[in-house]
C-alpha positions in Angstrom: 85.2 4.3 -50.9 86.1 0.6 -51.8 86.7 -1.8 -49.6 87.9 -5.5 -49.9 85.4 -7.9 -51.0 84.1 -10.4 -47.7 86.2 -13.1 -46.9 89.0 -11.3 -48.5 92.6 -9.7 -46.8 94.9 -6.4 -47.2 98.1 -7.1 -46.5 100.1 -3.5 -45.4 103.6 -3.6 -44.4 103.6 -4.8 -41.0 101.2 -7.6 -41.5 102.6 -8.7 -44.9 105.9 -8.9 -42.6 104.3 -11.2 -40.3 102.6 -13.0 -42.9 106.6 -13.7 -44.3 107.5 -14.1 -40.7 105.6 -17.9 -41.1 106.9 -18.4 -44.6 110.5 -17.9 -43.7 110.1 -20.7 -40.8 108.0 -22.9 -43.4 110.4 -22.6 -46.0 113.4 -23.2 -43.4 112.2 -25.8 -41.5 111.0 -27.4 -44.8 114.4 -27.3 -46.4 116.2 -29.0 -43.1 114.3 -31.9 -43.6 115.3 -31.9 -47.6 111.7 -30.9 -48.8 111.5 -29.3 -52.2 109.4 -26.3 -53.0 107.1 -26.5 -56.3 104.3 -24.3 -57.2 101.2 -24.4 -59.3 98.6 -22.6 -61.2 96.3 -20.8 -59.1 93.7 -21.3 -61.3 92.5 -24.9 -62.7 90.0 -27.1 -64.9 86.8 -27.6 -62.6 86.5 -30.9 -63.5 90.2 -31.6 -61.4 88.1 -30.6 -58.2 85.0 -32.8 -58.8 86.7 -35.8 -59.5 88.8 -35.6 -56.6 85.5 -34.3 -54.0 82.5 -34.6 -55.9 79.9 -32.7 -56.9 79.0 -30.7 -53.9 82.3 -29.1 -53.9 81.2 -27.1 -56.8 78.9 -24.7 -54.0 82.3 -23.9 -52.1 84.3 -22.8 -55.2 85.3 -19.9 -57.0 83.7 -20.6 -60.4 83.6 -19.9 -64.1 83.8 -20.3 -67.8 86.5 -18.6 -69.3 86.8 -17.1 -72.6 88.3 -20.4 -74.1 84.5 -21.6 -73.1 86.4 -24.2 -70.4 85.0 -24.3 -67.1 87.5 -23.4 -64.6 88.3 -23.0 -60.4 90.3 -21.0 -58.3 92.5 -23.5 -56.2 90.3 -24.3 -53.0 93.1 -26.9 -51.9 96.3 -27.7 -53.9 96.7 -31.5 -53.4 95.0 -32.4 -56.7 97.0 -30.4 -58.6 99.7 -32.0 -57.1 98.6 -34.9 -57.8 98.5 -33.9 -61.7 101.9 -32.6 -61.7 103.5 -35.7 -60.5 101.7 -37.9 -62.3 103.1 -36.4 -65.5 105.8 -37.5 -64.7 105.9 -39.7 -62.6 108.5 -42.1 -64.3 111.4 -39.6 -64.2 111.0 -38.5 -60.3 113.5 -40.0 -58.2 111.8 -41.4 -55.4 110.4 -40.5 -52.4 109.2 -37.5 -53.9 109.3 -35.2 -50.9 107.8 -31.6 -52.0 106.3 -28.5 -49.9 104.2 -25.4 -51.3 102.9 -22.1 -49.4 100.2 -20.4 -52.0 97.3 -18.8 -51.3 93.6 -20.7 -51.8 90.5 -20.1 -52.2 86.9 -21.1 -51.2 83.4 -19.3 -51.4 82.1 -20.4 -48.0 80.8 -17.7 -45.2 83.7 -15.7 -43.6 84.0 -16.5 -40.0 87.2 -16.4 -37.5 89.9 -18.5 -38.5 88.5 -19.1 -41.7 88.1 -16.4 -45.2 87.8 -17.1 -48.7 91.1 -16.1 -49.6 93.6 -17.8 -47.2 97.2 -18.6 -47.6 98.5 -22.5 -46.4 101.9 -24.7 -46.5 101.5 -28.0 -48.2 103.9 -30.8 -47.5 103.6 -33.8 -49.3 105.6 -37.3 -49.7 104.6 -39.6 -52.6 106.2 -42.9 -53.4 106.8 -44.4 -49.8 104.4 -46.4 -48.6 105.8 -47.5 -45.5 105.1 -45.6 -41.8 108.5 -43.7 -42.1 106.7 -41.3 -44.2 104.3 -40.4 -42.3 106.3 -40.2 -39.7 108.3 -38.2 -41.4 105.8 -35.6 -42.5 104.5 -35.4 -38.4 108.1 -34.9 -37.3 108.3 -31.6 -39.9 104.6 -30.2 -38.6 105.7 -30.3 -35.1 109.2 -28.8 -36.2 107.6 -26.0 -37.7 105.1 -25.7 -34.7 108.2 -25.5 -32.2 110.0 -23.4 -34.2 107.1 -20.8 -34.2 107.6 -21.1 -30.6 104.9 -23.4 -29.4 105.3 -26.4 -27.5 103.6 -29.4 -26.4 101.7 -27.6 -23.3 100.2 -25.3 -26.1 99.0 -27.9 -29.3 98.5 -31.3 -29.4 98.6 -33.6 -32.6 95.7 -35.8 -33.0 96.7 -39.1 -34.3 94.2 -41.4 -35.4 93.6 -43.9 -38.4 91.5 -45.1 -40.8 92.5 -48.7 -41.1 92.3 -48.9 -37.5 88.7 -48.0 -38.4 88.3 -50.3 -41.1 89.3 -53.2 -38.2 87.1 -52.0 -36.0 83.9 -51.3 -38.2 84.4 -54.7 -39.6 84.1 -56.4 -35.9 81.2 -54.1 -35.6 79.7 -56.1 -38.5 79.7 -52.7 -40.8 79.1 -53.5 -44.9 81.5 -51.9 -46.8 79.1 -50.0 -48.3 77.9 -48.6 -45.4 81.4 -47.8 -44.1 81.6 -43.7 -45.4 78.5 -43.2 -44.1 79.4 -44.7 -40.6 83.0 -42.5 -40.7 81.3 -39.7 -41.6 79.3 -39.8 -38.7 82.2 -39.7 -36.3 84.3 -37.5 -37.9 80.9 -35.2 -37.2 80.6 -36.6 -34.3 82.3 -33.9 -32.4 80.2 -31.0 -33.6 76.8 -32.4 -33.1 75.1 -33.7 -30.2 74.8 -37.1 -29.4 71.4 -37.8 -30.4 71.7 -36.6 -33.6 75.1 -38.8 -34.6 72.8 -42.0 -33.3 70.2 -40.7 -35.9 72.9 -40.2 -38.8 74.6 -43.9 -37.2 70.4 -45.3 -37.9 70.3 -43.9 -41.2 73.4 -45.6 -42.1 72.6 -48.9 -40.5 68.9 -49.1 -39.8 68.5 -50.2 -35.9 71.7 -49.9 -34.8 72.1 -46.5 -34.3 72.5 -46.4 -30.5 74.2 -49.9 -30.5 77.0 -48.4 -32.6 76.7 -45.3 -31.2 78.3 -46.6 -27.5 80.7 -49.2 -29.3 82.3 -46.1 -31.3 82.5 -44.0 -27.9 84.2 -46.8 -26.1 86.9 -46.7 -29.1 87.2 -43.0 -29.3 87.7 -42.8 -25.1 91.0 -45.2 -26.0 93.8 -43.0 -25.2 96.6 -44.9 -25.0 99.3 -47.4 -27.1 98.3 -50.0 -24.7 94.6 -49.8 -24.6 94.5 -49.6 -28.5 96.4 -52.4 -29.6 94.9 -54.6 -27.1 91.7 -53.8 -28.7 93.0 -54.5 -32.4 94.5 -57.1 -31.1 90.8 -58.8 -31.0 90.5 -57.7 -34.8 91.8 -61.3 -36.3 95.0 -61.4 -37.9 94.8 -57.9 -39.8 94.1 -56.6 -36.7 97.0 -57.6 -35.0 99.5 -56.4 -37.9 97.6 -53.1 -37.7 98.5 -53.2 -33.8 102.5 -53.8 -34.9 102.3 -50.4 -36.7 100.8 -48.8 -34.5 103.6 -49.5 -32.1 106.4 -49.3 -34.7 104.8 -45.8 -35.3 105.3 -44.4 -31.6 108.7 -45.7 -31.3 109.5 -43.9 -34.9 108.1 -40.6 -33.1 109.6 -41.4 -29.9 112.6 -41.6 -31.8 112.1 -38.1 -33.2 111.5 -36.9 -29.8 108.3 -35.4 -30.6 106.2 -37.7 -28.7 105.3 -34.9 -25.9 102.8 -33.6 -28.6 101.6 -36.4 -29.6 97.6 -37.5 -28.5 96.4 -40.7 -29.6 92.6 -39.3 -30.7 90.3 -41.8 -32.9 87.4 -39.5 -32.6 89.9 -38.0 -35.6 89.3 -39.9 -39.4 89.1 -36.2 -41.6 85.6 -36.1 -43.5 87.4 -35.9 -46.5 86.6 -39.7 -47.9 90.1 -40.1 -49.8 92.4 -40.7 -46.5 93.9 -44.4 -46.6 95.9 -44.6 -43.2 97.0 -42.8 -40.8 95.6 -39.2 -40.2 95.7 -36.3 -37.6 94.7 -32.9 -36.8 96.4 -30.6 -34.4 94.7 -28.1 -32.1 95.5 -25.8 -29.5 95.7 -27.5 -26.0 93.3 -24.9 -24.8 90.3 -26.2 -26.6 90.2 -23.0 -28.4 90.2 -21.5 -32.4 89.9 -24.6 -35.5 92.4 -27.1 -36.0 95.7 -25.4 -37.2 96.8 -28.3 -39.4 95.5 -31.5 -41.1 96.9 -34.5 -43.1 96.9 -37.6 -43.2 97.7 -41.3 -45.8 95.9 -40.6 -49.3 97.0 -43.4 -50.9 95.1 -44.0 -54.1 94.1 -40.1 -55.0 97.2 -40.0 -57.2 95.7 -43.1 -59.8 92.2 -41.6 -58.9 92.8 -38.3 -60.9 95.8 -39.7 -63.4 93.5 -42.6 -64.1 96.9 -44.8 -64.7 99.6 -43.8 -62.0 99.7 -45.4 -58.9 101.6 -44.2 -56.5 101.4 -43.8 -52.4 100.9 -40.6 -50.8 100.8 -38.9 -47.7 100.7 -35.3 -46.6 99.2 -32.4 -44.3 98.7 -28.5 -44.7 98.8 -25.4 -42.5 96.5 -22.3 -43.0 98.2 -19.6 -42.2 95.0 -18.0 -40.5 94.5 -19.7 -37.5 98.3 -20.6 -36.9 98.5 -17.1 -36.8 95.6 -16.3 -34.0 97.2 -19.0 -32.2 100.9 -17.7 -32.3 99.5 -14.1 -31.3 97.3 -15.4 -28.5 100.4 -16.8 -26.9 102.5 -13.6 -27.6 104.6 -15.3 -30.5 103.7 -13.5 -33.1 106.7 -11.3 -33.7 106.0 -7.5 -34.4 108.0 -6.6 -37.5 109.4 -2.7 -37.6 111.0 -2.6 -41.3 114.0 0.0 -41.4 116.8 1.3 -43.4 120.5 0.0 -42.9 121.6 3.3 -43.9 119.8 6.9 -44.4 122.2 9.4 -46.5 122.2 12.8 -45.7 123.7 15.3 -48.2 124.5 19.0 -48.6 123.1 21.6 -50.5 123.4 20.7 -54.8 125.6 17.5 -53.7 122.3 15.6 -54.5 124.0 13.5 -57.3 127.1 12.2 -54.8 124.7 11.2 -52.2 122.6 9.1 -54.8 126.2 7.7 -56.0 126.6 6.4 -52.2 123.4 5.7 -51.8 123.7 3.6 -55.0 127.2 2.1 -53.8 125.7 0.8 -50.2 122.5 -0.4 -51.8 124.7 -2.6 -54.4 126.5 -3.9 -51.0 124.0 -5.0 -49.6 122.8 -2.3 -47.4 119.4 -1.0 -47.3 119.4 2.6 -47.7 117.2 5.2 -48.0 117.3 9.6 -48.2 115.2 12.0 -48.4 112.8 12.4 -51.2 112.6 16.4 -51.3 115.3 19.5 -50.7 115.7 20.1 -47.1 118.4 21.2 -44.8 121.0 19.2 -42.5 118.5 19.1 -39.4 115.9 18.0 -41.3 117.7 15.4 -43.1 118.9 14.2 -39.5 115.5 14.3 -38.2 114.2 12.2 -40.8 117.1 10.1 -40.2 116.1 9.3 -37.3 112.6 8.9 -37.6 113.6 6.1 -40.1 115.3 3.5 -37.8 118.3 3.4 -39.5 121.4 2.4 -37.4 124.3 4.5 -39.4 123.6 8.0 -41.4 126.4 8.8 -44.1 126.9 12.3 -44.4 128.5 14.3 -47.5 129.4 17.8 -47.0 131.3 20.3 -48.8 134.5 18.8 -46.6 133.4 15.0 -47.2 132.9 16.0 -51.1 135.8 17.9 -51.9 137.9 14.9 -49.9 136.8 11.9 -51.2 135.2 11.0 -47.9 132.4 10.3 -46.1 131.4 10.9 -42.3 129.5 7.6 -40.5 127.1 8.2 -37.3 125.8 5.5 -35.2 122.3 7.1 -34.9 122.6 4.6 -31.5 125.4 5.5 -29.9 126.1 8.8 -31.5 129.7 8.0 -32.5 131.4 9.2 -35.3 134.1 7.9 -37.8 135.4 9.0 -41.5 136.0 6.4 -44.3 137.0 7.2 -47.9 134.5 7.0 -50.3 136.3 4.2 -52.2 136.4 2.2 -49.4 133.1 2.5 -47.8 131.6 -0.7 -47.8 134.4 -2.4 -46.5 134.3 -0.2 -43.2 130.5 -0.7 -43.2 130.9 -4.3 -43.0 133.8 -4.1 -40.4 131.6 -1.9 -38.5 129.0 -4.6 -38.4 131.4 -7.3 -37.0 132.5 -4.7 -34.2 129.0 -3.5 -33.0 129.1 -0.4 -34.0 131.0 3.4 -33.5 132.3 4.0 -30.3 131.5 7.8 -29.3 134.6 9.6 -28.5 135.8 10.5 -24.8 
């Protein structure tokens, strides 16, 4: 017996429903705030991911040469592909380039809840903006698609942090530049590792200044508030005080888009991933439960980083569909999808070839229909009707055939009508608008 490799997913019917369940509301919400859907390869040239991560990423990927003798990756993350797409063409994109993707990824790292090797996400990006509209922009949509699932701000939270608030901050700090990743990546760790040990990474970093840092970066990461953090930049010089003015513009954008109830301001957030130019954010469940359900953030020079000669800011965040989905079914909002016929034909003895001719008719109306498979009698044919979930069964008899017509039941109510053959899916589509067959008195 074979099973499905670690890490990996079968999808049967009714979890492949509620799988489509989150795509539909990606793909909806997505489209109301004009985002165009694009796809890519699945699989691409190694060498896309280790310019864009590094070596190391090479350990988390699904590797190998191919018969062309070209070393090549199975997607682990989709933004440097995009990234290659649009700078291809770049000069014939109107601009802001507002796109969205749901595709599946993939990444060799050890199976564990919330996270597998094989995972699908939804990828919304906007490229060739630089101002804080499109970021806003972008959090407005994740918490639209959030709602729309049916959580609400008691349930998740959005993270907002930045890394030029950082920067500021790190500077007054006396941090070098060069010791800047080294410093970030420390807090972005920060809140998996005890304290001790992020004042030894802080030491190795900065030699002596681990615990000195250490309490400065706690102080900033307690800041909770619009009014508490741009007083603080505020003490940043000049830059500081601009960063402070779009900070504020930034709330009142989000006020604006009423999703402020969701919003946490949270600088213990600045993503690990070294690329992220501006504002970022993670979103988790309010309960302190389950990984972060999305991520993004300002990545604005990954686009000239992979192209080599197009410039161009960025911004964007993804969803994986794994732990969105835990969290919708924890709260009981994960729909339970029960896929059933429209219609279920049921047909006399040798009148086999008329009820595929109306099956055939309804399914070209739009109708889903279905019969039965093998020879079997009236009751059994009604049995299996019902046992489908269909709502109407069409019935051809010797009386129906030799007629033209056709008998409808409501397999809810039990009512009955007749319709000619001819005109079938006009009464089908009249009985939708009504509700239904009455049963007769």
């Amino acid at each position: 017996m074979f099973e499905t490799l670690p890490g990996f997913r079968d999808f049967p019917p009714e979890a492949c429903s509620r799988r489509n369940h989150l795509f539909r509301v990606f793909r909806t919400v997505a489209r109301a705030f004009d985002f165009k859907e694009y796809d890519a390869p699945v699989l691409e040239p190694l060498e896309l991911y280790i310019e864009k991560s590094g070596e190391e990423i090479v350990g988390q990927l699904f590797h190998f040469e191919d018969k062309g003798e070209r070393k090549v990756a199975l997607r682990p993350e989709l933004t440097p592909s995009l990234a290659r797409m649009v700078a291809s063409c770049a000069n014939s994109l109107p601009k802001p380039i507002k796109w969205f993707n749901i595709g599946e990824h993939f990444r060799y790292e050890r199976p564990q809840k919330g996270r597998g090797r094989s995972f699908y996400q939804f990828n919304a990006d906007l490229l060739g903006e630089p101002g804080i509209l499109a970021d806003v922009e972008l959090i407005a949509l994740l918490v639209a698609i959030l709602e729309t699932l049916g959580l609400n701000a008691e349930l998740f939270a959005v993270r907002l942090s930045d890394r030029t608030t950082w920067l500021h901050f790190l500077d007054s700090m006396g941090v070098s530049e060069e010791q800047r990743p080294g410093v970030l990546d420390a807090i972005d760790k920060s809140e998996r590792r005890k304290p001790e040990q992020t004042q030894e990474a802080l030491d190795k970093v900065v030699p002596g200044k681990g615990s000195e840092l250490w309490e400065r970066i706690c102080d900033i990461k307690s800041i909770d508030s619009i009014e508490s953090l741009t007083g603080h930049l505020e003490q940043c010089g000049e830059n500081g005080k601009a960063r402070a003015e779009e900070w504020r513009k930034m709330i009142a954008l989000l006020d604006a888009h009423g999703v402020m109830p969701s919003i946490k301001i949270d600088l213990s957030i600045v993503r690990g991933l070294a690329y992220y130019t501006g504002f970022v954010y993670e979103v988790f469940e309010t309960s302190g439960q389950g990984r972060a359900l999305a991520g993004g953030g300002r990545y604005d020079h990954l686009v000239k980083k992979l192209s080599g000669n197009v410039d161009m800011p960025a911004a964007g965040f993804a969803i994986g569909d794994m732990t969105l989905a835990d969290c919708l079914e924890n709260n009981g909002l994960l729909p339970s999808y029960v896929t059933v016929p429209d219609i279920y034909v049921i047909s006399g003895e040798n009148l086999e070839t008329e009820a595929l001719a109306l099956a055939s008719q309804t399914r070209k109306g739009g109708f889903s229909t279905s019969y039965s498979l093998k020879k079997a009698g009236f009751g059994k044919q009604f049995k299996d009707a019902g046992k489908s979930g269909a709502r109407y069964a069409l019935i051809i008899g010797e009386d129906e055939s030799s007629t033209g017509m056709v008998t409808i039941k409501d397999l809810r109510s039990g009512g009955e009508d007749k319709s000619k053959q001819a005109d079938l899916l006009a009464k089908l589509d009249g009985l939708d608008e009504e509700g239904g067959i009455t049963p007769a008195e």
